[in-house]
C-alpha positions in Angstrom: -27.7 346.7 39.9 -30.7 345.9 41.9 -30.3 342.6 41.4 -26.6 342.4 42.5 -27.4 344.3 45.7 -29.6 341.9 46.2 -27.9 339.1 46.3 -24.6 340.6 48.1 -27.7 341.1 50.9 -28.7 337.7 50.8 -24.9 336.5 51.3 -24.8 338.9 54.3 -27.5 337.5 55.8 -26.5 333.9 55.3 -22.8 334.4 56.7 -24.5 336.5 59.7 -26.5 333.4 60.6 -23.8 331.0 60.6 -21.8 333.4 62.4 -24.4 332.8 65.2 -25.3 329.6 64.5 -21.0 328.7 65.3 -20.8 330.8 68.4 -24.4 329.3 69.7 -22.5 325.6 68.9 -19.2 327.1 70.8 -21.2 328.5 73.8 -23.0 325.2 74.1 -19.7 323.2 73.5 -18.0 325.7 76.9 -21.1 325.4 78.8 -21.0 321.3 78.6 -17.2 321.1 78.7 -18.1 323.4 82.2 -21.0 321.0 83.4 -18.4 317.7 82.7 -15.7 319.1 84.8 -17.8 320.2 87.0 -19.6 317.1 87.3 -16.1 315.3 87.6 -15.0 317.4 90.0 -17.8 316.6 92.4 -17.7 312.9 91.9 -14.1 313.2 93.0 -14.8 315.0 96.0 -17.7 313.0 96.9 -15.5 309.7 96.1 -13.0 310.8 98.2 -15.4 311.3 101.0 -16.4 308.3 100.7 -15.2 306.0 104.2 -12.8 304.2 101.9 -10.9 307.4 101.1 -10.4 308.3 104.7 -7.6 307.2 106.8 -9.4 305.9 109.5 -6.8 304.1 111.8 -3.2 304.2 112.2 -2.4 300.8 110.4 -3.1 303.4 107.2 0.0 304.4 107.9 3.3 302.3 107.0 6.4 303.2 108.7 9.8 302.5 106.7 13.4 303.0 107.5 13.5 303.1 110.9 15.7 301.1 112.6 15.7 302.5 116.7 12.5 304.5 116.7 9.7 302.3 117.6 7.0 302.2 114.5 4.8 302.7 118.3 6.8 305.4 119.5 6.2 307.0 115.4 2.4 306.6 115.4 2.3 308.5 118.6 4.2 311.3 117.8 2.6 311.7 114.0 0.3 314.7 114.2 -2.9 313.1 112.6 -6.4 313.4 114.3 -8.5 309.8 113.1 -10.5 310.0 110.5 -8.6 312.4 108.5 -10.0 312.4 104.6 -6.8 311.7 102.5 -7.0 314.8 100.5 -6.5 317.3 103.4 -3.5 315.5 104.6 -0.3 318.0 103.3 2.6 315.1 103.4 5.0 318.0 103.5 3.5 319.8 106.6 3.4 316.2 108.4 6.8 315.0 107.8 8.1 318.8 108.8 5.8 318.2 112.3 7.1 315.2 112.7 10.8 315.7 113.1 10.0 318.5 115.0 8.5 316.4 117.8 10.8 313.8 117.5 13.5 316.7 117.8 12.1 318.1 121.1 11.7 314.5 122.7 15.0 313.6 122.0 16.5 316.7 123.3 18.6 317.6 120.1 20.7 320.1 119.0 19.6 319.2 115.0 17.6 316.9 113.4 18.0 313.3 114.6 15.4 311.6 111.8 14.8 312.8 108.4 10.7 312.3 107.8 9.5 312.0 103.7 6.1 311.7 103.9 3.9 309.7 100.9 0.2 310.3 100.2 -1.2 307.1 98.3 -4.6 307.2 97.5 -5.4 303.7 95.6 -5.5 302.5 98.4 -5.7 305.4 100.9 -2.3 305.2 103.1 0.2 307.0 104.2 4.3 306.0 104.2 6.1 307.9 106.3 10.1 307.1 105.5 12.5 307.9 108.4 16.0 308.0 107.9 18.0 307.9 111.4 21.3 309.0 112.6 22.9 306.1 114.3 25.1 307.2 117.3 28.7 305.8 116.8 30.1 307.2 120.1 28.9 308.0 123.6 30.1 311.8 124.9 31.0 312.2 128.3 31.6 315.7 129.4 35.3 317.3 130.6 35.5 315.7 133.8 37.6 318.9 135.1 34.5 321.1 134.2 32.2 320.5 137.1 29.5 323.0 135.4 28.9 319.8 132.6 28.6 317.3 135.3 25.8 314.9 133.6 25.8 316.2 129.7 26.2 313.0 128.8 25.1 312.0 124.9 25.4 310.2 121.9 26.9 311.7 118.2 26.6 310.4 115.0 29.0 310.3 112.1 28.5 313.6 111.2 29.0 315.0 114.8 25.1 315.3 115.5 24.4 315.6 119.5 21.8 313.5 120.8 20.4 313.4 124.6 20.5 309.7 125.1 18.1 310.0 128.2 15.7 311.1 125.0 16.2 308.2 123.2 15.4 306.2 126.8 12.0 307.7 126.5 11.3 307.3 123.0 11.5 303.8 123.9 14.4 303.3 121.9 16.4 300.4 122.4 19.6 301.2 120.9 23.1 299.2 121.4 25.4 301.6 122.7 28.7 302.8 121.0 32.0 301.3 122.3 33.5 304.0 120.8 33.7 307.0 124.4 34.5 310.4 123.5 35.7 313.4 126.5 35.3 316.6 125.6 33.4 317.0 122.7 32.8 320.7 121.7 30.5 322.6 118.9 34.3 323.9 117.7 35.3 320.5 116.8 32.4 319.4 115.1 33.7 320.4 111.9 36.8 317.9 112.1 34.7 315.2 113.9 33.9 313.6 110.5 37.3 312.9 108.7 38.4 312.1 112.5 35.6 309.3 113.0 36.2 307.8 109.2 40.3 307.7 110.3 39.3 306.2 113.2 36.9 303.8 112.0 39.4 302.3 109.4 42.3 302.1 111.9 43.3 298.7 112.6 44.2 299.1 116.3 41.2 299.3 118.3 40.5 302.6 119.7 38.4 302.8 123.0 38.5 306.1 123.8 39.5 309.9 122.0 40.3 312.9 124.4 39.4 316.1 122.5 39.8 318.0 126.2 43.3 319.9 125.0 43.3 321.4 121.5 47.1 321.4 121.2 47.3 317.1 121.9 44.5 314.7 120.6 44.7 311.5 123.0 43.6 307.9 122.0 43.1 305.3 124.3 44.4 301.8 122.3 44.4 298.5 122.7 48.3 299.4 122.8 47.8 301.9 125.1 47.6 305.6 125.5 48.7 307.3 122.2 49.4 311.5 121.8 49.2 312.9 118.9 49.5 316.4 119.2 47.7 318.8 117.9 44.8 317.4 115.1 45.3 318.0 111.2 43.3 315.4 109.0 46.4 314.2 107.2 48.6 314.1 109.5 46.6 312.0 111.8 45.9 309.5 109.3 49.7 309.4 109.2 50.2 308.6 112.6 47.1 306.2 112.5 49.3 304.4 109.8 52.8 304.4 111.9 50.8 303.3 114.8 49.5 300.1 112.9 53.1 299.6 112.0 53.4 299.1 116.0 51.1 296.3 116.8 54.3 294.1 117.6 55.2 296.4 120.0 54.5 294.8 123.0 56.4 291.9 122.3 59.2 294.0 121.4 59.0 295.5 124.6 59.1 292.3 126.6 62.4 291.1 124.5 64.1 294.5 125.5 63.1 293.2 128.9 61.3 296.5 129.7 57.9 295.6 131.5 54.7 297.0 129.0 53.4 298.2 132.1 56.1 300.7 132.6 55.4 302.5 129.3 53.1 305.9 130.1 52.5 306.2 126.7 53.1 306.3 123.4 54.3 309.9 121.6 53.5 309.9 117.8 53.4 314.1 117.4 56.6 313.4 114.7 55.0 310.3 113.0 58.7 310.2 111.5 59.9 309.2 114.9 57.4 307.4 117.6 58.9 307.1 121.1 57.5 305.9 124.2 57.4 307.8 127.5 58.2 305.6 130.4 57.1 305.7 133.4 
């Protein structure tokens, strides 16, 4: 019995030590896994340090996308104090900065310039990706509101207001819109888009769109001045359509013998029955 006690001792003893001997190899294996990472993790920090991880000038920075804004007019409105290490540069935060400055110089109701912002670090650089909204017309306030003498501006596509004296400062040099629009109001903004697109596509040339009198929409043609009445998508694609169908008008007009210059204008509220309103 002795002797079995003995030896169940022994075998105590021996699993005990390796018990200790394994956690003495896993507490060594931790503390070096800790002194590796946390050896990397210095050398990383102290690489990117280094003068070759800093962006030191604005050349650093590449400007894409931008087709009005001045890369110039960009490096001076991107909130970076030279040198700025890479690593403390937030490209979120930046790009967010950015289009709010470039939404205060420009005077604008929304956002004129979408800003991504890219941190690269081999090498160290920064892209900053603008997407504009090109103006397609120029807005001219109600002439028979005297209190909107001077809002003058520019939309986009998508009925976004810009102050072009703003864009005069940004040093922009934009080509102005043909297209002129009158009385352009934040309650039309919703129908501006199909409007533009119809307009856009119409194969008579359209100079001007009065928006002054909700109940009758009124083009200025190359035919001449066209009512439409009151605007419905649909509808006015219809009448865009019927007034196509009229290019030959004025030489219809000058077999009738009717001078073209009597005609006042042209009435397409029934797009199932144009007229013309003489002088």
């Amino acid at each position: 019995m002795t002797s079995i006690a003995s030896v169940k001792a022994n075998d105590l003893r021996s699993r005990r030590q390796q018990l200790k001997r394994r956690r003495q190899v896993r507490f060594l294996q931790a503390v070096w896994r800790l002194l590796l990472i946390g050896s990397m993790t210095g050398a990383v920090v102290w690489v990117v340090k280094l003068p070759g991880w800093v962006i030191q000038q604005p050349e650093q920075v590449k400007i894409q996308g931008n087709d009005w804004l001045s890369e110039k007019t960009l490096h001076q409105l991107l909130p970076i104090e030279y040198p700025k290490p890479i690593l403390e540069i937030e490209p979120q935060h930046l790009g967010d900065q950015l289009e709010a400055r470039l939404r205060e110089q420009l005077d604008a109701t929304a956002s004129v310039v979408e800003v991504d912002v890219t941190r690269n670090l081999l090498p160290p650089s920064l892209t900053v990706k603008v997407a504009e909204h090109h103006p397609v017309a120029i807005v001219l306030p109600p002439q028979d509101n005297p209190e909107k003498t001077g809002e003058m501006g520019l939309i986009d596509a998508q009925g976004v207001w810009m102050s072009k004296e703003g864009y005069t400062r940004l040093e922009m040099t934009p080509q102005l819109p043909d297209l002129i629009v009158i009385g352009f109001s934040e309650g039309f903004a919703a129908n501006w888009p199909p409007l533009y697109e119809a307009v856009a596509e119409s194969t008579v040339k359209i100079f001007d769109i009065d928006l002054r009198s909700p109940d009758n929409l009124i083009l200025q043609t190359q035919l001449g001045e066209v009512h439409f009445g009151p605007y419905e998508d649909q509808r006015f694609r219809e009448q865009l359509r019927v007034l196509a169908q009229m290019r030959g008008l004025p030489t219809h007009v000058q077999t009738s013998q009717i001078n073209y210059s009597q005609i006042d204008y042209i009435d397409l509220t029934n797009p199932s029955s144009p007229a013309i309103q003489l002088r």
